[in-house]
PDB file as gemmi writes it, atoms N, CA and C in Angstrom:
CRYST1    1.000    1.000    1.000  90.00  90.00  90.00 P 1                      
ATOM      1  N   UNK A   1      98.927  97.533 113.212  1.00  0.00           N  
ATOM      2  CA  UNK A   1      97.884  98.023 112.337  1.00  0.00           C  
ATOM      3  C   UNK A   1      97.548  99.450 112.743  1.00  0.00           C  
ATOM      4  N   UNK A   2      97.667 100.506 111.627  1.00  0.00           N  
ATOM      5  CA  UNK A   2      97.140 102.044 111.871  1.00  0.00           C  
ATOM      6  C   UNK A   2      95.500 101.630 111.640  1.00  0.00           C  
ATOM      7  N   UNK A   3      94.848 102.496 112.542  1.00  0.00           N  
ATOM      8  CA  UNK A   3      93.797 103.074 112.035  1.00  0.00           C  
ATOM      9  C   UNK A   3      92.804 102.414 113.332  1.00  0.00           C  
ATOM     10  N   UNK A   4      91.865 102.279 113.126  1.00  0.00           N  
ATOM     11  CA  UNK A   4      90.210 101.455 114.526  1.00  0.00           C  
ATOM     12  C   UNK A   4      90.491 100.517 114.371  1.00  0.00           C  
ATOM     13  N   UNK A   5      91.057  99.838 115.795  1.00  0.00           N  
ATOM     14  CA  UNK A   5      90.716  98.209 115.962  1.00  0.00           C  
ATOM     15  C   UNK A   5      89.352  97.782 115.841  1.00  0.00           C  
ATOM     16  N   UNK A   6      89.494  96.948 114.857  1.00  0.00           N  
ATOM     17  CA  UNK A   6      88.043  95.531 114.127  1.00  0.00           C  
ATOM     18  C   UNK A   6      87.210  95.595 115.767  1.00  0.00           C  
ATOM     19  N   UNK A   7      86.185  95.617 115.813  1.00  0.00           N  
ATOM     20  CA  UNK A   7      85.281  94.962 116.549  1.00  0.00           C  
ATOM     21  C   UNK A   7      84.941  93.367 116.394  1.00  0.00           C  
ATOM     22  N   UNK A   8      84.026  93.117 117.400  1.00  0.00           N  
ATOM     23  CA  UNK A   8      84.053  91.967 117.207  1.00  0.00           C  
ATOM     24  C   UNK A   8      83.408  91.205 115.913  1.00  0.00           C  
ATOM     25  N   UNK A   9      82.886  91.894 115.234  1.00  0.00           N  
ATOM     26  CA  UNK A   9      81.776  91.778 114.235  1.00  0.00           C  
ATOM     27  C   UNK A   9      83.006  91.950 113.087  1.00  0.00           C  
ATOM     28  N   UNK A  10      84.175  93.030 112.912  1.00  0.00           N  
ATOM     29  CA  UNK A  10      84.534  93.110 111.734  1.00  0.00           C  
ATOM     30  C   UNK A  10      86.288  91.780 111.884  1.00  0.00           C  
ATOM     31  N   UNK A  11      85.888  91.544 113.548  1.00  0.00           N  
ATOM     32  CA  UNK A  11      87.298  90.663 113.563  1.00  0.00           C  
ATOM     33  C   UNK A  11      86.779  88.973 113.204  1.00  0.00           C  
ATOM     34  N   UNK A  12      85.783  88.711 113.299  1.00  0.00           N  
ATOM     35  CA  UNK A  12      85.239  87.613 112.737  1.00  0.00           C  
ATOM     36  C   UNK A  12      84.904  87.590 111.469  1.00  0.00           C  
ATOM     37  N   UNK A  13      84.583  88.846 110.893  1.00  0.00           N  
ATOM     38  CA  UNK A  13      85.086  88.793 109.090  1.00  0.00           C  
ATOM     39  C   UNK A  13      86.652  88.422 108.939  1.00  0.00           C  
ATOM     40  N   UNK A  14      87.355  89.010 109.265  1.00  0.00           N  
ATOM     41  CA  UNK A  14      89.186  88.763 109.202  1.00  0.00           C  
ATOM     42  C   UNK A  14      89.575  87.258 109.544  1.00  0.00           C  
ATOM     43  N   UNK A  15      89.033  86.525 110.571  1.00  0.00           N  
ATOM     44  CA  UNK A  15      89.076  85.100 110.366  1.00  0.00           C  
ATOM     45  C   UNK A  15      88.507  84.277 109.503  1.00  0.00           C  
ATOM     46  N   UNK A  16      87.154  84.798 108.934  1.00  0.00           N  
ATOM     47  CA  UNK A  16      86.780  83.738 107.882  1.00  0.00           C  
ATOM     48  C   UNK A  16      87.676  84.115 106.571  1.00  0.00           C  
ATOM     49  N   UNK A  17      88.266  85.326 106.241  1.00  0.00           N  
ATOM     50  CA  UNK A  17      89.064  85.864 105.180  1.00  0.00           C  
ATOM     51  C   UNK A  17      90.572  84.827 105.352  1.00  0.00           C  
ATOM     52  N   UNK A  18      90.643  84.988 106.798  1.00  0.00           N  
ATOM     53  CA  UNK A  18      91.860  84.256 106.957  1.00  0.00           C  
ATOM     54  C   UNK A  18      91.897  82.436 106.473  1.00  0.00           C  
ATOM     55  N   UNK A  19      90.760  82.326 106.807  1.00  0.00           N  
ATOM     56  CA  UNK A  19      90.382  80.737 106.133  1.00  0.00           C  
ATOM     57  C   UNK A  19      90.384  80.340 104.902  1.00  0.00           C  
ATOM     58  N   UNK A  20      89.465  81.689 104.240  1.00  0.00           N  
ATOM     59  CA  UNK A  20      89.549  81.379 103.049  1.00  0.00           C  
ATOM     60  C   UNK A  20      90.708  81.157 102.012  1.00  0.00           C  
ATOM     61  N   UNK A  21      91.597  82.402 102.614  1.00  0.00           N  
ATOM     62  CA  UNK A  21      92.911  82.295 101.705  1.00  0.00           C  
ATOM     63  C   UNK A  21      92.485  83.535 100.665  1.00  0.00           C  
ATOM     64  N   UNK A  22      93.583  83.996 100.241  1.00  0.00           N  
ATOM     65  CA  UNK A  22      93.799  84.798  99.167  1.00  0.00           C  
ATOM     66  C   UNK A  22      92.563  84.351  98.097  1.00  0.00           C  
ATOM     67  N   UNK A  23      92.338  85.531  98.147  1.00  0.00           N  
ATOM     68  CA  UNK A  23      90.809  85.766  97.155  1.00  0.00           C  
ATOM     69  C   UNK A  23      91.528  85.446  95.976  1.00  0.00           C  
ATOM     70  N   UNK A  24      92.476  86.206  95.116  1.00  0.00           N  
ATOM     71  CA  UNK A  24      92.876  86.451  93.961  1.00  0.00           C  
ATOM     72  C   UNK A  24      93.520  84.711  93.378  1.00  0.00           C  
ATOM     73  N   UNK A  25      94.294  83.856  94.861  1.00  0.00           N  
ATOM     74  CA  UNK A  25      95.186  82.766  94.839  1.00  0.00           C  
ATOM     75  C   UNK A  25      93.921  81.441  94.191  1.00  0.00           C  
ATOM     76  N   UNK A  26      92.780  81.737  94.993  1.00  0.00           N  
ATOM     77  CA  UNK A  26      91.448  81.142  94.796  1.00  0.00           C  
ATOM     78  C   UNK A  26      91.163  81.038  93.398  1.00  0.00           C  
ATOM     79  N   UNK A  27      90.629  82.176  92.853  1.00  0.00           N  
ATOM     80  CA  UNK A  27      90.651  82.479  91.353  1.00  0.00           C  
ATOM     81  C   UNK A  27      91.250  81.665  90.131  1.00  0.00           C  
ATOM     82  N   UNK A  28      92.462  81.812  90.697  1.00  0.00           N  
ATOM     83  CA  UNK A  28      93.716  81.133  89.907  1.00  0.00           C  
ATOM     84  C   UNK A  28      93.474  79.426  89.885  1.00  0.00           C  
ATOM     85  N   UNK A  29      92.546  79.005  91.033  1.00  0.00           N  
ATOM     86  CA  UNK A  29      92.497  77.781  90.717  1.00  0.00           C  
ATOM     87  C   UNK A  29      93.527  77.260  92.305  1.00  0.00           C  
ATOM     88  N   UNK A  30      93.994  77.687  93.266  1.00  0.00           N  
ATOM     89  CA  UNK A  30      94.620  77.266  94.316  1.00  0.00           C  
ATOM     90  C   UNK A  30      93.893  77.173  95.956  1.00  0.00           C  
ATOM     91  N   UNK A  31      94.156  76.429  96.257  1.00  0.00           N  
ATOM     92  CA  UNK A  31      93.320  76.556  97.304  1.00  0.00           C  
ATOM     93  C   UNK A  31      93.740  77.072  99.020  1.00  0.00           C  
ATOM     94  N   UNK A  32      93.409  78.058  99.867  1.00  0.00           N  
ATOM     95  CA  UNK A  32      94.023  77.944 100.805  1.00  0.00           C  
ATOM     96  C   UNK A  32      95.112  78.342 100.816  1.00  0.00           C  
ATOM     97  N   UNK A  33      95.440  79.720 100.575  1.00  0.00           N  
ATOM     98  CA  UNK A  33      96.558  80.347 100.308  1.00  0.00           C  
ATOM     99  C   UNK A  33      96.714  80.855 101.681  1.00  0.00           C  
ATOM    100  N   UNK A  34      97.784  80.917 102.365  1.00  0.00           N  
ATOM    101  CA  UNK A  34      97.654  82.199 103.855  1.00  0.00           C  
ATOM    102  C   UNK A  34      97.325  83.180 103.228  1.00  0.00           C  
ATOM    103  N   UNK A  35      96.864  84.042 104.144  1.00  0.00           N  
ATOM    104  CA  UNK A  35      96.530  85.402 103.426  1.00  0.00           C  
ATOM    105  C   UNK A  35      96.852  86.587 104.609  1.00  0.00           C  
ATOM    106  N   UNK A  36      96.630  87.467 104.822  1.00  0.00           N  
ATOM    107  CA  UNK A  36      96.188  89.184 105.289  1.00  0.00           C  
ATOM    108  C   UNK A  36      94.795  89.664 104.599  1.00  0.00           C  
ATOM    109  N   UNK A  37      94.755  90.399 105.344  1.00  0.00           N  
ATOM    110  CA  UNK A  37      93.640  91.293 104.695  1.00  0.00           C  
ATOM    111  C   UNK A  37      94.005  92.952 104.317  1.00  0.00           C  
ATOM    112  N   UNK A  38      93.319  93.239 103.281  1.00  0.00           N  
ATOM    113  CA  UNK A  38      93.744  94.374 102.307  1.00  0.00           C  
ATOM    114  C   UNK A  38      92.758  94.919 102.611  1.00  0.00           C  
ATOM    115  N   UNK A  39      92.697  96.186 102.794  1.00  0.00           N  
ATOM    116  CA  UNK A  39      91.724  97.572 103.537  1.00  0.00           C  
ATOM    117  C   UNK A  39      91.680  98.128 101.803  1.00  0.00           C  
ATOM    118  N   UNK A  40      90.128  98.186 101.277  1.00  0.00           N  
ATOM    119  CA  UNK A  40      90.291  98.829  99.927  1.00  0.00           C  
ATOM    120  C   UNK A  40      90.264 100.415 100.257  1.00  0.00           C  
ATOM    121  N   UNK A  41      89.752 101.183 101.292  1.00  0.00           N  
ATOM    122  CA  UNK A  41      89.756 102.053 101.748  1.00  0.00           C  
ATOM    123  C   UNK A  41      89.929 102.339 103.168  1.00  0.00           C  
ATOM    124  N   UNK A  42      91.494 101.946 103.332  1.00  0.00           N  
ATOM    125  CA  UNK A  42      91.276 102.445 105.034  1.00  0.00           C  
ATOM    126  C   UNK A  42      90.878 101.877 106.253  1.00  0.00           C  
ATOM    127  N   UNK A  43      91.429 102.274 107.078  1.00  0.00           N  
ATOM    128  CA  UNK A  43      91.199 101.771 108.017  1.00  0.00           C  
ATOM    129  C   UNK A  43      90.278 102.659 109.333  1.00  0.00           C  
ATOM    130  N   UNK A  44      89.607 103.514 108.667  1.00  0.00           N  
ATOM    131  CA  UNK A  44      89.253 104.779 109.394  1.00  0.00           C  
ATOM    132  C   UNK A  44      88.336 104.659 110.686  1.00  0.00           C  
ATOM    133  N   UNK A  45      87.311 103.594 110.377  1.00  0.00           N  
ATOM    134  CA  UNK A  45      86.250 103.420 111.081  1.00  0.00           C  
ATOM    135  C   UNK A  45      85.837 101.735 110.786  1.00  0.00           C  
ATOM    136  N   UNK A  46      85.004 101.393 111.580  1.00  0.00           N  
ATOM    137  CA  UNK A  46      84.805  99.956 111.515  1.00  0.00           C  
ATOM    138  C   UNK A  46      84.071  99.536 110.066  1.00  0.00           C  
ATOM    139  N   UNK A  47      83.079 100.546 109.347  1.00  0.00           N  
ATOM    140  CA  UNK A  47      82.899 100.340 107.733  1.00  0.00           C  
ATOM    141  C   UNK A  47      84.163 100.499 106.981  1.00  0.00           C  
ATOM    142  N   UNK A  48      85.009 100.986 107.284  1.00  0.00           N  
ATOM    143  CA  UNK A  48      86.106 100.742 106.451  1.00  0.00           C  
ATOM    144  C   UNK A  48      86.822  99.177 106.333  1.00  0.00           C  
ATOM    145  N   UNK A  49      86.526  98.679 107.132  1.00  0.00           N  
ATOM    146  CA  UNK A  49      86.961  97.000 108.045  1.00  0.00           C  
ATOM    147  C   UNK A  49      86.449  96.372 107.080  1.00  0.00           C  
ATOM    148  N   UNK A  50      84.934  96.909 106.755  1.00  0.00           N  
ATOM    149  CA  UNK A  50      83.920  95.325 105.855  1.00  0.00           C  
ATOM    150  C   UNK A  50      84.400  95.337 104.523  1.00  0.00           C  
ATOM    151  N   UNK A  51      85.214  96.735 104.070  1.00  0.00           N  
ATOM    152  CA  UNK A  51      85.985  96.309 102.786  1.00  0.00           C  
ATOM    153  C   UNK A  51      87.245  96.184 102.175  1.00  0.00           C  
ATOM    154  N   UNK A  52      87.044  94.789 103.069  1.00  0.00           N  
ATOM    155  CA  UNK A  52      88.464  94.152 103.360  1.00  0.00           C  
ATOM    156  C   UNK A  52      88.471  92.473 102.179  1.00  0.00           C  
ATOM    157  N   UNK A  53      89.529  92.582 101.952  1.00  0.00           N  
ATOM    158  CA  UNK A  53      89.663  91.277 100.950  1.00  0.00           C  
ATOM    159  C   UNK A  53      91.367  90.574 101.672  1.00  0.00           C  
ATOM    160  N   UNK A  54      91.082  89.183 101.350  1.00  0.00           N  
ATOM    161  CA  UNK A  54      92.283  88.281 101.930  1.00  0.00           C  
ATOM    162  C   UNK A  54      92.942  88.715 100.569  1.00  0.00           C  
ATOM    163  N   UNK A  55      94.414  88.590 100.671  1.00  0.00           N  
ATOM    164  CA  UNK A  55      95.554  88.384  99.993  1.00  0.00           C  
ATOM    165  C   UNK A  55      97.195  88.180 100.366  1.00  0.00           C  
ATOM    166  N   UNK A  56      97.431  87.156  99.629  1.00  0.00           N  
ATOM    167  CA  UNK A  56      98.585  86.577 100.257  1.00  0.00           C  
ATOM    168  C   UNK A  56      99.537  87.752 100.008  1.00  0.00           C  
ATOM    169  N   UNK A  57     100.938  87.244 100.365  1.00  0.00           N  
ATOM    170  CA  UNK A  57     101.845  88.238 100.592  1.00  0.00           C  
ATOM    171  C   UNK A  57     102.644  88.708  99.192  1.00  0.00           C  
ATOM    172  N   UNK A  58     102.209  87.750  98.346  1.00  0.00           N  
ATOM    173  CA  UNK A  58     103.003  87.874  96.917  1.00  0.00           C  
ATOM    174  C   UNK A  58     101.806  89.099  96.475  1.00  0.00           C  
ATOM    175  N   UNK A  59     100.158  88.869  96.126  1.00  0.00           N  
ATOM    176  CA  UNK A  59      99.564  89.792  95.521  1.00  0.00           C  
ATOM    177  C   UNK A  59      99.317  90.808  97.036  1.00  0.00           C  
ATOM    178  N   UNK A  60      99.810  91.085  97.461  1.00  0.00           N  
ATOM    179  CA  UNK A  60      99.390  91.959  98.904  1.00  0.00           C  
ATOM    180  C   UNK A  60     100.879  92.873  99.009  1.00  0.00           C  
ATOM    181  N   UNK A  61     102.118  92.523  99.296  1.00  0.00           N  
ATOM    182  CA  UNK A  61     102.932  93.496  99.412  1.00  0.00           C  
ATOM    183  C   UNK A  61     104.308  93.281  98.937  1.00  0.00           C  
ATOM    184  N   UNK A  62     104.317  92.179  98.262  1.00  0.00           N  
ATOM    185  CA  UNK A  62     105.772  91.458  97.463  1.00  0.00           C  
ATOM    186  C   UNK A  62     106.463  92.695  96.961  1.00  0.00           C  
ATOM    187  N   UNK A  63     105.363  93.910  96.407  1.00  0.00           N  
ATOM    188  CA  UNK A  63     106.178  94.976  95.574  1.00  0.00           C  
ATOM    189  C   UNK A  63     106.768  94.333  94.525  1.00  0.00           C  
ATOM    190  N   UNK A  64     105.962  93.104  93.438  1.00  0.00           N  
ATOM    191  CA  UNK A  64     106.652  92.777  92.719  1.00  0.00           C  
ATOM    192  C   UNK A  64     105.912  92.768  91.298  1.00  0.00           C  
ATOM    193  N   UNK A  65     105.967  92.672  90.194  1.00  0.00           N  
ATOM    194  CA  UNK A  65     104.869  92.668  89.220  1.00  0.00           C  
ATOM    195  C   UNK A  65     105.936  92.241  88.165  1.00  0.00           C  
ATOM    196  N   UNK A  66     105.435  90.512  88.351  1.00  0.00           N  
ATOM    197  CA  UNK A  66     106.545  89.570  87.575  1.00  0.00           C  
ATOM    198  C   UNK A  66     105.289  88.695  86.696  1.00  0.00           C  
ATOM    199  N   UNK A  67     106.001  87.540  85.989  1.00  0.00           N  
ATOM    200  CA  UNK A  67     104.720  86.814  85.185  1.00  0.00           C  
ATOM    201  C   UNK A  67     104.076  86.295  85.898  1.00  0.00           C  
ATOM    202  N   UNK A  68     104.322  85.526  87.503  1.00  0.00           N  
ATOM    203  CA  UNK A  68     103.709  84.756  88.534  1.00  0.00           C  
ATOM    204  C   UNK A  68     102.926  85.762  89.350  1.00  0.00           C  
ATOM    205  N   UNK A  69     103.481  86.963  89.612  1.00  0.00           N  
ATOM    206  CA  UNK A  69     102.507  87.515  90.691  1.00  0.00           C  
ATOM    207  C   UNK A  69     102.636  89.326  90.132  1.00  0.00           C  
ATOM    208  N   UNK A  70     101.397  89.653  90.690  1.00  0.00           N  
ATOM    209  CA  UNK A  70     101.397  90.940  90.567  1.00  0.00           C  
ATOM    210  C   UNK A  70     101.036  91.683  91.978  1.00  0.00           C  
ATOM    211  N   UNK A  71     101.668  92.283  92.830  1.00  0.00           N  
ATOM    212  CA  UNK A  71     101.112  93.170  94.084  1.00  0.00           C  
ATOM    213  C   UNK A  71     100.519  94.288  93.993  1.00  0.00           C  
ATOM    214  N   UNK A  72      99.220  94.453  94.536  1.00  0.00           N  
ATOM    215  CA  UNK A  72      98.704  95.763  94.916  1.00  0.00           C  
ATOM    216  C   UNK A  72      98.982  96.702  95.085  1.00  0.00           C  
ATOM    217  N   UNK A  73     100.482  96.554  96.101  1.00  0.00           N  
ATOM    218  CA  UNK A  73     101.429  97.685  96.398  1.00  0.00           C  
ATOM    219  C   UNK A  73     102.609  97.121  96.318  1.00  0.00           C  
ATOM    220  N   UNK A  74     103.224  97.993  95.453  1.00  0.00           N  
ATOM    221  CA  UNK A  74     102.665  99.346  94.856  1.00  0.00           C  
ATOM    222  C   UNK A  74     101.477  99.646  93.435  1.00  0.00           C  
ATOM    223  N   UNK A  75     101.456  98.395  93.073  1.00  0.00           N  
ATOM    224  CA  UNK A  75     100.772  98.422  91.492  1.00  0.00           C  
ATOM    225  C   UNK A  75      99.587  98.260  91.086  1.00  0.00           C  
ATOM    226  N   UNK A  76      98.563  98.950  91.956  1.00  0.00           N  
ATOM    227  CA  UNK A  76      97.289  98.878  92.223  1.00  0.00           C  
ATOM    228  C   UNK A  76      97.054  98.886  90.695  1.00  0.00           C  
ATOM    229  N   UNK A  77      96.956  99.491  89.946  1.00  0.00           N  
ATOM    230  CA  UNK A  77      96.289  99.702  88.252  1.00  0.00           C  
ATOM    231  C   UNK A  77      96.646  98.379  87.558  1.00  0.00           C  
ATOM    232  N   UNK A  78      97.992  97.815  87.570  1.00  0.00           N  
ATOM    233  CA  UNK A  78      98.582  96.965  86.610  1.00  0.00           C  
ATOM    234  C   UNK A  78      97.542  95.526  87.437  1.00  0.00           C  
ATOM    235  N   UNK A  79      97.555  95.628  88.829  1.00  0.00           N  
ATOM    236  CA  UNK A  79      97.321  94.749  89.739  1.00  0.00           C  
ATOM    237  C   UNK A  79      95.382  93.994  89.585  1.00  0.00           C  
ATOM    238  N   UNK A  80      94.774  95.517  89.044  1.00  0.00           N  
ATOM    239  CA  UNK A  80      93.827  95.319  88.555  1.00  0.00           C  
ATOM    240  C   UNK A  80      93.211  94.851  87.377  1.00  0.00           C  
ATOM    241  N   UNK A  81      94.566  95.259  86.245  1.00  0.00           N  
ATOM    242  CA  UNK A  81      93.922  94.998  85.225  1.00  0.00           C  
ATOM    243  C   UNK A  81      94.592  93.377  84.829  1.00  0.00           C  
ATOM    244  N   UNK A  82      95.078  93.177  85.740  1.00  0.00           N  
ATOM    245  CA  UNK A  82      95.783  91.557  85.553  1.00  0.00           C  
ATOM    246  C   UNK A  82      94.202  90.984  86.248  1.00  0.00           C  
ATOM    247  N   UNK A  83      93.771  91.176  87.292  1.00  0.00           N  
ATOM    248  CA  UNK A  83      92.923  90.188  88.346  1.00  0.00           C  
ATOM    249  C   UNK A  83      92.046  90.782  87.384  1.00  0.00           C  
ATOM    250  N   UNK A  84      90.992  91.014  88.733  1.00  0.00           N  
ATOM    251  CA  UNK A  84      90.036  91.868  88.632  1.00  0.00           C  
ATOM    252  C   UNK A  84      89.954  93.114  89.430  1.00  0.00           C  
ATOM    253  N   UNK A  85      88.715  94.437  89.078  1.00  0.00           N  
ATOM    254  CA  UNK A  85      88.944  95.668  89.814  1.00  0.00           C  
ATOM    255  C   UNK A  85      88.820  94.983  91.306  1.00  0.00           C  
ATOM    256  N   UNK A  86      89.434  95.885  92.323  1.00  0.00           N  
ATOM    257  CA  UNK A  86      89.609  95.653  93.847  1.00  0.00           C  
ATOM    258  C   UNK A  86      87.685  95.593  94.225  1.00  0.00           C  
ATOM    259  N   UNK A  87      86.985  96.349  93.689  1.00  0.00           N  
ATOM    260  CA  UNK A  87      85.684  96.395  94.018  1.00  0.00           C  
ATOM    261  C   UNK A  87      85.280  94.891  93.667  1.00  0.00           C  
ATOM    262  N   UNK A  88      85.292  94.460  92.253  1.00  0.00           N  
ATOM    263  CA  UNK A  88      84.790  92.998  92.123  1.00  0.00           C  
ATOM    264  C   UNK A  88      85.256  92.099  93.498  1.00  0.00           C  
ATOM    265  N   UNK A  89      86.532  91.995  93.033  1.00  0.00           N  
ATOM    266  CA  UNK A  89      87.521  91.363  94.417  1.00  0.00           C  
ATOM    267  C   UNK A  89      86.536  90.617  95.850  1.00  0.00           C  
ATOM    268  N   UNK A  90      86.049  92.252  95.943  1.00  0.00           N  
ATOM    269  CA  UNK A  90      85.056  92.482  97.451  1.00  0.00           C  
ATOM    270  C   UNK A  90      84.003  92.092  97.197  1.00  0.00           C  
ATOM    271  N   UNK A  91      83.410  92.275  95.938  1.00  0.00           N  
ATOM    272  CA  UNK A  91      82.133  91.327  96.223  1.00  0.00           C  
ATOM    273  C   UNK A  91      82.054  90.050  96.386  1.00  0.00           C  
ATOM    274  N   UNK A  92      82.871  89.388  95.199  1.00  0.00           N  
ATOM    275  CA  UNK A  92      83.259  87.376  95.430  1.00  0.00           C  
ATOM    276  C   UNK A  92      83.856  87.635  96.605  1.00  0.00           C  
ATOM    277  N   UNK A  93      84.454  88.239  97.829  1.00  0.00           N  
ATOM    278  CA  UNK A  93      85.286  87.776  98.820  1.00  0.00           C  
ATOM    279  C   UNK A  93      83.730  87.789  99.832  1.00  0.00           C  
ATOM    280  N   UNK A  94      82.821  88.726  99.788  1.00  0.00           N  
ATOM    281  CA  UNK A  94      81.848  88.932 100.532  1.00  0.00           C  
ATOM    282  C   UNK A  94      80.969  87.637 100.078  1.00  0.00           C  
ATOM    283  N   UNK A  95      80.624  87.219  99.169  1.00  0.00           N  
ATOM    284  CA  UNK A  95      80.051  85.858  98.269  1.00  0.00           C  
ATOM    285  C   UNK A  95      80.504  84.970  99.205  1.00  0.00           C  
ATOM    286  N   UNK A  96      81.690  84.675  99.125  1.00  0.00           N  
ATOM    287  CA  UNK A  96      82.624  83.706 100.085  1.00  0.00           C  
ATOM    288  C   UNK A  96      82.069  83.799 101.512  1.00  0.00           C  
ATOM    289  N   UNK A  97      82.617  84.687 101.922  1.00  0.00           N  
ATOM    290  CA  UNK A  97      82.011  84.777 103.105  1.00  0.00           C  
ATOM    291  C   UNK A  97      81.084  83.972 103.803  1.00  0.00           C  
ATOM    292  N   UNK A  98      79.796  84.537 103.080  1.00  0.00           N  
ATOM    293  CA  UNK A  98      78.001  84.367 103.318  1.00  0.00           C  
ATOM    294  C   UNK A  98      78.203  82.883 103.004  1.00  0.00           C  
ATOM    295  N   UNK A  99      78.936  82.535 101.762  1.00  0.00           N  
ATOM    296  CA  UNK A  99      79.012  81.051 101.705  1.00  0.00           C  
ATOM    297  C   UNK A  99      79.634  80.169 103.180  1.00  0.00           C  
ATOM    298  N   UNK A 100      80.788  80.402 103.475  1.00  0.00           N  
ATOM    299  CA  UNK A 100      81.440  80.565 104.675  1.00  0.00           C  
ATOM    300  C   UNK A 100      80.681  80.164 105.906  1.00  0.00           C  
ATOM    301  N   UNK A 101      79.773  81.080 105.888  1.00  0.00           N  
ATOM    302  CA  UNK A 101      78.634  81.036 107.096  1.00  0.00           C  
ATOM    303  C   UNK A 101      77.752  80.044 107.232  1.00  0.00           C  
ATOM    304  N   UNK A 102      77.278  79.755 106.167  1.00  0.00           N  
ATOM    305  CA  UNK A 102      75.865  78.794 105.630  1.00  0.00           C  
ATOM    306  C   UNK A 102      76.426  77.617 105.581  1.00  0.00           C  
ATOM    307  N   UNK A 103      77.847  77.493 105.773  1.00  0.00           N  
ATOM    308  CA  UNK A 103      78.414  75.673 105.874  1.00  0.00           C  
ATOM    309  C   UNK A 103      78.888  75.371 107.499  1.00  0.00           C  
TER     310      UNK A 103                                                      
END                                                                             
């Protein structure tokens, strides 16, 4: 990983992301997808960390934009207007989260 290693605060966001599974896989109606986490901006500083969303490897870096999956990268625009914008994304993934916590 380029950029500030997560603290402990933004590496315990990355495990509950990791639990959750692919935000986008969720959506679709699936549950518990593996996932990564997607930096919507960077990795610059530890606020760059909190806007982070899970996504599996098909919508995360497949590089593919077929009828089953669409990836971010490279196809951030097409990728958006299939899901939702990357900002929505982050808020239901942050929703999740807080939900996450409270169980």
């Amino acid at each position: 990983m380029n950029g500030v290693k997560p603290n402990k605060e933004n590496q315990r966001r990355f495990e509950i992301i990791r639990d959750i599974g692919c935000i986008v896989c969720k959506i679709e109606g699936k549950e518990s997808v593996p996932c990564t986490w997607h930096h919507l901006d960077g990795q610059k500083n530890q606020e760059k960390h909190k806007l982070t969303i899970g996504l599996c490897y098909e919508h995360h870096d497949s590089k593919k934009d077929t009828l089953r999956y669409t990836s971010v990268h490279p196809y951030k625009a097409r990728f958006e207007m299939r899901y939702l914008p990357l900002r929505e994304l982050l808020e239901y993934q942050n929703l999740l989260i807080k939900e996450y916590e409270n169980t």
